[in-house]
C-alpha positions as YAML, in Angstrom:
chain: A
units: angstrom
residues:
- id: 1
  name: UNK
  ca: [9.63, -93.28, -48.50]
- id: 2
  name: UNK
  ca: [12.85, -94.23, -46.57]
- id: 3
  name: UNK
  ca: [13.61, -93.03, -43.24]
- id: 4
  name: UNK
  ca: [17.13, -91.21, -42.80]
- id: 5
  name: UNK
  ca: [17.87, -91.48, -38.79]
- id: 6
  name: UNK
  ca: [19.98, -88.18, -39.08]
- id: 7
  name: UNK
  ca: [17.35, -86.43, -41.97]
- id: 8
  name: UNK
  ca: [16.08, -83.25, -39.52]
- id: 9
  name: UNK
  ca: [13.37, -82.33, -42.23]
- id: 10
  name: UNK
  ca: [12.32, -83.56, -45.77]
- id: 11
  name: UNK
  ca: [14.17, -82.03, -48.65]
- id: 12
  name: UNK
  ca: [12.19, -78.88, -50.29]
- id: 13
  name: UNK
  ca: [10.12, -79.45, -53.14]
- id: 14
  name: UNK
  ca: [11.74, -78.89, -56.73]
- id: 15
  name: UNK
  ca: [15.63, -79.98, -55.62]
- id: 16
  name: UNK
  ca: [18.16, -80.39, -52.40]
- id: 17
  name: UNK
  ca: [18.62, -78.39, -49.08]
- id: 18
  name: UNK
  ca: [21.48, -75.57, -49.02]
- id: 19
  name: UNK
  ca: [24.56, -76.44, -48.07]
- id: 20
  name: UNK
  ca: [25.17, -75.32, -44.68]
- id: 21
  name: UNK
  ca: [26.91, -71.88, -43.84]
- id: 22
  name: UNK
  ca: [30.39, -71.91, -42.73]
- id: 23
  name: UNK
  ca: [30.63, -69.72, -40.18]
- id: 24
  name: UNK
  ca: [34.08, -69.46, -39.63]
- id: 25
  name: UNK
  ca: [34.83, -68.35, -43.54]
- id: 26
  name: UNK
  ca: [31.94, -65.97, -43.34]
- id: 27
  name: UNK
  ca: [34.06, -64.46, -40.03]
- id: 28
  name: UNK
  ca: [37.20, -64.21, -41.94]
- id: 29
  name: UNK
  ca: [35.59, -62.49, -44.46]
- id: 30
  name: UNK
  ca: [34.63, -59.65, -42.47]
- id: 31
  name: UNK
  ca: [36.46, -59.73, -39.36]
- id: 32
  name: UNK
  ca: [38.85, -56.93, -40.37]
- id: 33
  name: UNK
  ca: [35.26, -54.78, -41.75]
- id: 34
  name: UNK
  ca: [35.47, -51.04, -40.12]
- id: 35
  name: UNK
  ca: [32.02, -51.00, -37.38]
- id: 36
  name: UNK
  ca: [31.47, -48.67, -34.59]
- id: 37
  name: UNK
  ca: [30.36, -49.79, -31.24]
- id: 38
  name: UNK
  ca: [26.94, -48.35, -30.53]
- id: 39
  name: UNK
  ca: [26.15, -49.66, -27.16]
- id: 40
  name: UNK
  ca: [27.25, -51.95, -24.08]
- id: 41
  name: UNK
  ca: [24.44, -52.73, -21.96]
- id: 42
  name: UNK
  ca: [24.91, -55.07, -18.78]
- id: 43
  name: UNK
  ca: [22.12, -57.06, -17.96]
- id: 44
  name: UNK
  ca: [21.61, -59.62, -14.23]
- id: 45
  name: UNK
  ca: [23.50, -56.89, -12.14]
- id: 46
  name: UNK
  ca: [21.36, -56.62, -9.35]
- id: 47
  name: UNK
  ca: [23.78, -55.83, -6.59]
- id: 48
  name: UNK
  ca: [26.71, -54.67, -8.54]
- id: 49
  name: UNK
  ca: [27.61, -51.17, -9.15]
- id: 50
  name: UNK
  ca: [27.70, -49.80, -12.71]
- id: 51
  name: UNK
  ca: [30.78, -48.35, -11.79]
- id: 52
  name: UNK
  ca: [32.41, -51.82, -11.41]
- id: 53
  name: UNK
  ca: [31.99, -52.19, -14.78]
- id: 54
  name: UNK
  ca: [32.64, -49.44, -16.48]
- id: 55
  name: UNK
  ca: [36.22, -49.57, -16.59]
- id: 56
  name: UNK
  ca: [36.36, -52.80, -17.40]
- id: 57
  name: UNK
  ca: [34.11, -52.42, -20.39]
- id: 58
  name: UNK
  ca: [35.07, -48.81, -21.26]
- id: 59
  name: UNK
  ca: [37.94, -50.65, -24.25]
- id: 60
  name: UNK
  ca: [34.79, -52.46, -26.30]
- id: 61
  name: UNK
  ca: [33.96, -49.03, -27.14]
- id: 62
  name: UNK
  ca: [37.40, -48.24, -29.03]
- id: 63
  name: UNK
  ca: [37.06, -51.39, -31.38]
- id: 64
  name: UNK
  ca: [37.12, -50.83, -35.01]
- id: 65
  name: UNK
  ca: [36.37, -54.50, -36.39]
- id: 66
  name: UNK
  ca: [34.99, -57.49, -35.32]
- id: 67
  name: UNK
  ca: [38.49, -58.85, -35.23]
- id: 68
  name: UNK
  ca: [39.21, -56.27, -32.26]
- id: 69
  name: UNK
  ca: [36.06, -56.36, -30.55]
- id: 70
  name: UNK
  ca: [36.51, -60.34, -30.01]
- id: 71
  name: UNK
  ca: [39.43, -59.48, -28.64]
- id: 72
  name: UNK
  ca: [38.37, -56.64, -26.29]
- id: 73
  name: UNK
  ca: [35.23, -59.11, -24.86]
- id: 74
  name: UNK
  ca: [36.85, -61.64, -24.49]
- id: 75
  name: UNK
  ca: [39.48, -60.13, -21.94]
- id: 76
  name: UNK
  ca: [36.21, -57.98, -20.53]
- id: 77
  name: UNK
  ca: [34.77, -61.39, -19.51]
- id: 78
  name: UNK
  ca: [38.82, -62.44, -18.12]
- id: 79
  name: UNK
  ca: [38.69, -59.31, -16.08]
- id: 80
  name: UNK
  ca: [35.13, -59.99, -14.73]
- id: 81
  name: UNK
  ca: [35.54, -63.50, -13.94]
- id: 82
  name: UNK
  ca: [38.57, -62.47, -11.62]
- id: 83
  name: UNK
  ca: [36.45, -60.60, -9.39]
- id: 84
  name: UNK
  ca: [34.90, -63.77, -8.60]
- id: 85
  name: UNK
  ca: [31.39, -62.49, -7.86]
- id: 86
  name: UNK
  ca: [29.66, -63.72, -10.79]
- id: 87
  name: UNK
  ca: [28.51, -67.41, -11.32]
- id: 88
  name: UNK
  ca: [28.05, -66.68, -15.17]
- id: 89
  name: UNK
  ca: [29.90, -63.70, -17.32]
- id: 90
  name: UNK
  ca: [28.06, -63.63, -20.62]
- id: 91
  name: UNK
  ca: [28.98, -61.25, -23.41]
- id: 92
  name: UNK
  ca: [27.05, -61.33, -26.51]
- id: 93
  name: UNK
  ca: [27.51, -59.60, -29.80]
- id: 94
  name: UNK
  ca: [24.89, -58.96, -32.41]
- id: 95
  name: UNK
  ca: [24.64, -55.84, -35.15]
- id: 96
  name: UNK
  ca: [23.36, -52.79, -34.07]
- id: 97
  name: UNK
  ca: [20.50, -50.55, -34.60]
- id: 98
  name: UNK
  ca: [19.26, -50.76, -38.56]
- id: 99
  name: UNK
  ca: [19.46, -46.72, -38.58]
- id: 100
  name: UNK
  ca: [23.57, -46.78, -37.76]
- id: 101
  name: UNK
  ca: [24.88, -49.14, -40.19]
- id: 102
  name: UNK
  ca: [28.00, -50.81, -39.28]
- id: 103
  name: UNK
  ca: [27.43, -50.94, -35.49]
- id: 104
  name: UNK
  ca: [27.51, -53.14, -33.20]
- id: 105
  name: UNK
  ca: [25.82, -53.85, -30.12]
- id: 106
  name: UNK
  ca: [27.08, -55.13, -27.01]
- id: 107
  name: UNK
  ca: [25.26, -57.32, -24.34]
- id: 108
  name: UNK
  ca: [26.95, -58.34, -21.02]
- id: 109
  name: UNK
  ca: [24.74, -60.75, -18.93]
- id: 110
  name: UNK
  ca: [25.95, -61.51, -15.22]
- id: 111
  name: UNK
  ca: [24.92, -64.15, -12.76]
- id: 112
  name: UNK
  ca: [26.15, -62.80, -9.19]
- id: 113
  name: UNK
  ca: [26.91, -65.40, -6.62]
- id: 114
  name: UNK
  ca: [24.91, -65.76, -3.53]
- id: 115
  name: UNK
  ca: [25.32, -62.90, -1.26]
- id: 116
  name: UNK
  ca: [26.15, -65.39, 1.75]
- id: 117
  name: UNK
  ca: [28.08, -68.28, 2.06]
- id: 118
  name: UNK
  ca: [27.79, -70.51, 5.43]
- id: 119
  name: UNK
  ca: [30.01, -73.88, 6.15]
- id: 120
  name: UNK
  ca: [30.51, -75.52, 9.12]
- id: 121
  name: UNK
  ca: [31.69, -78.90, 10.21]
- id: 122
  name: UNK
  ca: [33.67, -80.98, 12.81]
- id: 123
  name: UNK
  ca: [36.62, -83.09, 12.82]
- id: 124
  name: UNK
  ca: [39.29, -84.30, 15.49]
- id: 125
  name: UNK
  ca: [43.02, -83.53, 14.86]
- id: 126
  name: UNK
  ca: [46.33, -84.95, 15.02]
- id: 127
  name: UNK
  ca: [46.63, -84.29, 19.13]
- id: 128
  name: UNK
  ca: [43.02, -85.98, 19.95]
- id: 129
  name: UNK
  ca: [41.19, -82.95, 20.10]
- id: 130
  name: UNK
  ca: [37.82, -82.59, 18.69]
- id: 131
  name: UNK
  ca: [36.77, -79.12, 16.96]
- id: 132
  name: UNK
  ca: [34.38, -77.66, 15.32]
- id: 133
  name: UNK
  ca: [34.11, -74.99, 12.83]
- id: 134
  name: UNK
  ca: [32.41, -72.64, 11.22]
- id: 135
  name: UNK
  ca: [32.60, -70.21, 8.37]
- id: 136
  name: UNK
  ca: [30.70, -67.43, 7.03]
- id: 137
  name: UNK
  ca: [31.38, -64.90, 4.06]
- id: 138
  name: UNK
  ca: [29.32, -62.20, 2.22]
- id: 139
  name: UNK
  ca: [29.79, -61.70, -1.16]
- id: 140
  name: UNK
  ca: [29.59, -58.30, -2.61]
- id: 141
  name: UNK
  ca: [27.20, -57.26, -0.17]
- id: 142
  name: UNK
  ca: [27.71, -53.38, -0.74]
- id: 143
  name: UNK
  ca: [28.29, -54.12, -4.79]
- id: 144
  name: UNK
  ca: [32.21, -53.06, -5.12]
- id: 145
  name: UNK
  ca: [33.10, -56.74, -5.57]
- id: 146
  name: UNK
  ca: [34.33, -57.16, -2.02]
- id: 147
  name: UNK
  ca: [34.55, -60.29, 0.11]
- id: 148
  name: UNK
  ca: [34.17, -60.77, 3.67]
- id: 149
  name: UNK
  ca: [34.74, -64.16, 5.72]
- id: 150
  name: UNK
  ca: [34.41, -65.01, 9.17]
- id: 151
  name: UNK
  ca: [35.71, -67.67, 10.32]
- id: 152
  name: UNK
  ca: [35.43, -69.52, 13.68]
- id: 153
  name: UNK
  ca: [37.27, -72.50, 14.72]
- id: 154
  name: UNK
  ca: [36.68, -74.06, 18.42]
- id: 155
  name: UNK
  ca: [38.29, -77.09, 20.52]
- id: 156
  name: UNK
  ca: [36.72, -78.79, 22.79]
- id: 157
  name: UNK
  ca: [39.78, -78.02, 25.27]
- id: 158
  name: UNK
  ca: [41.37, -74.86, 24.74]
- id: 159
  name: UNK
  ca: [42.45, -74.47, 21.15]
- id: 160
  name: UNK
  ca: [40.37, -71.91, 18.95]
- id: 161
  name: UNK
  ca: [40.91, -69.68, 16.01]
- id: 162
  name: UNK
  ca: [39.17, -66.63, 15.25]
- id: 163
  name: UNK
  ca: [39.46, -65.19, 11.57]
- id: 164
  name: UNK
  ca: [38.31, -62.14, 9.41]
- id: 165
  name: UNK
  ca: [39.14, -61.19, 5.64]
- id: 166
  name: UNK
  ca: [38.40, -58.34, 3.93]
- id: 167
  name: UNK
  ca: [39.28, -58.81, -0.09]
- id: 168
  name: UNK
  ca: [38.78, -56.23, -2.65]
- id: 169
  name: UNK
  ca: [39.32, -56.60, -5.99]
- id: 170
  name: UNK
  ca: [38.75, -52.90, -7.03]
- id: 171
  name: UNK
  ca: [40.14, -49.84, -5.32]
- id: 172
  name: UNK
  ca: [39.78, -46.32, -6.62]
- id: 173
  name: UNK
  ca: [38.49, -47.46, -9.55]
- id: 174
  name: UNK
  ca: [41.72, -49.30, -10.43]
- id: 175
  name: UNK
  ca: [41.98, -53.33, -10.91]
- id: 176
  name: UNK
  ca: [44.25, -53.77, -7.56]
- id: 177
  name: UNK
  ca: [43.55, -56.82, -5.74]
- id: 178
  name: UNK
  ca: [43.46, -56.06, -1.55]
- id: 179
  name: UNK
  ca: [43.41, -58.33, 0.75]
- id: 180
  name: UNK
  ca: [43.37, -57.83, 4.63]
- id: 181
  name: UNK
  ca: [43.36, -60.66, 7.17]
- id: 182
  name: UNK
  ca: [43.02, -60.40, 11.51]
- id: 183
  name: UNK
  ca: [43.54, -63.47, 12.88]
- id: 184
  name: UNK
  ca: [43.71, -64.95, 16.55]
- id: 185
  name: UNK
  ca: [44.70, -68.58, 17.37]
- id: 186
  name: UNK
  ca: [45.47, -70.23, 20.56]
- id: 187
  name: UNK
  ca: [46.84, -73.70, 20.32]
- id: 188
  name: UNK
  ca: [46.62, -76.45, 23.25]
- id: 189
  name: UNK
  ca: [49.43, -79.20, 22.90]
- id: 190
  name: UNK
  ca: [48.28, -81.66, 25.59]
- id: 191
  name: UNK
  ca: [48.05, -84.81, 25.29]
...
């Protein structure tokens, strides 16, 4: 017997392994096939309200073929990855129940980010000064997709700057990006 380095498994008794499937033909064979979506469930969202992703999900329902609901995911998962609360936007296809023929089910698996984010360093600038600073931001903390930073930066003389955002992505239900910023700095030029 000869060993094949790329041979996964012997051959099957009485002739020669199937050819492998092309996917891709067996797509374009049925991509344009009439299905009904039966559900969209959303899976990982621990701190996110179902309400953040209804809207954007709401269009999977209205595809008619696999052709269109490729097309509706795929800009679901664009929409979702804008918010920029999730580490991971999964969507996953697969046929639906065996009692509604033609269907398709829908799976959306999130990863959120961490709720906090903390930085901090130091560093001298241009006029001799040494600073240090600090930053810290919550991320969807009440589960509308918002963002809030904090940020602190302080001189050792007299220059500091104070910061606080507010960003959210989602406002009455509509995919409107706000973004409010109070600031304070105070600058020392000495030298």
């Amino acid at each position: 017997r000869t060993f094949h380095p790329m041979a996964t498994s012997p051959p099957p008794p009485g002739g020669s392994p199937p050819p492998p499937k092309d996917y891709q033909q067996l797509y374009l064979n049925v991509r344009n096939k009439p299905l009904v979506v039966h559900d969209v469930t959303v899976k990982g969202n621990d701190r996110t309200k179902p309400g953040v992703f209804d809207k954007v999900l709401a269009p999977i329902y209205a595809a008619q073929s696999l052709d269109e609901l490729r097309i509706r995911c795929l800009e679901a998962n664009a929409i979702l990855n804008s918010y920029a609360i999730f580490d991971r936007v999964d969507i996953l296809c697969d046929a639906g129940p065996a009692n509604a023929p033609d269907s398709a089910s829908v799976v959306v698996e999130v990863t959120e980010k961490n709720k906090v984010n903390l930085h901090g360093g130091a560093y001298v600038s241009q006029s001799g000064e040494g600073s240090a600073e600090f930053s810290a931001g919550l991320n969807n903390a009440l589960g509308y997709g918002e963002k809030l930073d904090v940020e602190m930066l302080q001189g050792h003389e007299k220059s500091s700057t104070y910061g606080l955002a507010w960003a959210q992505p989602r406002v009455f239900n509509n995919d409107v990006d706000v973004t409010t910023r109070v600031f304070q700095q105070v600058s020392c030029s000495k030298r």
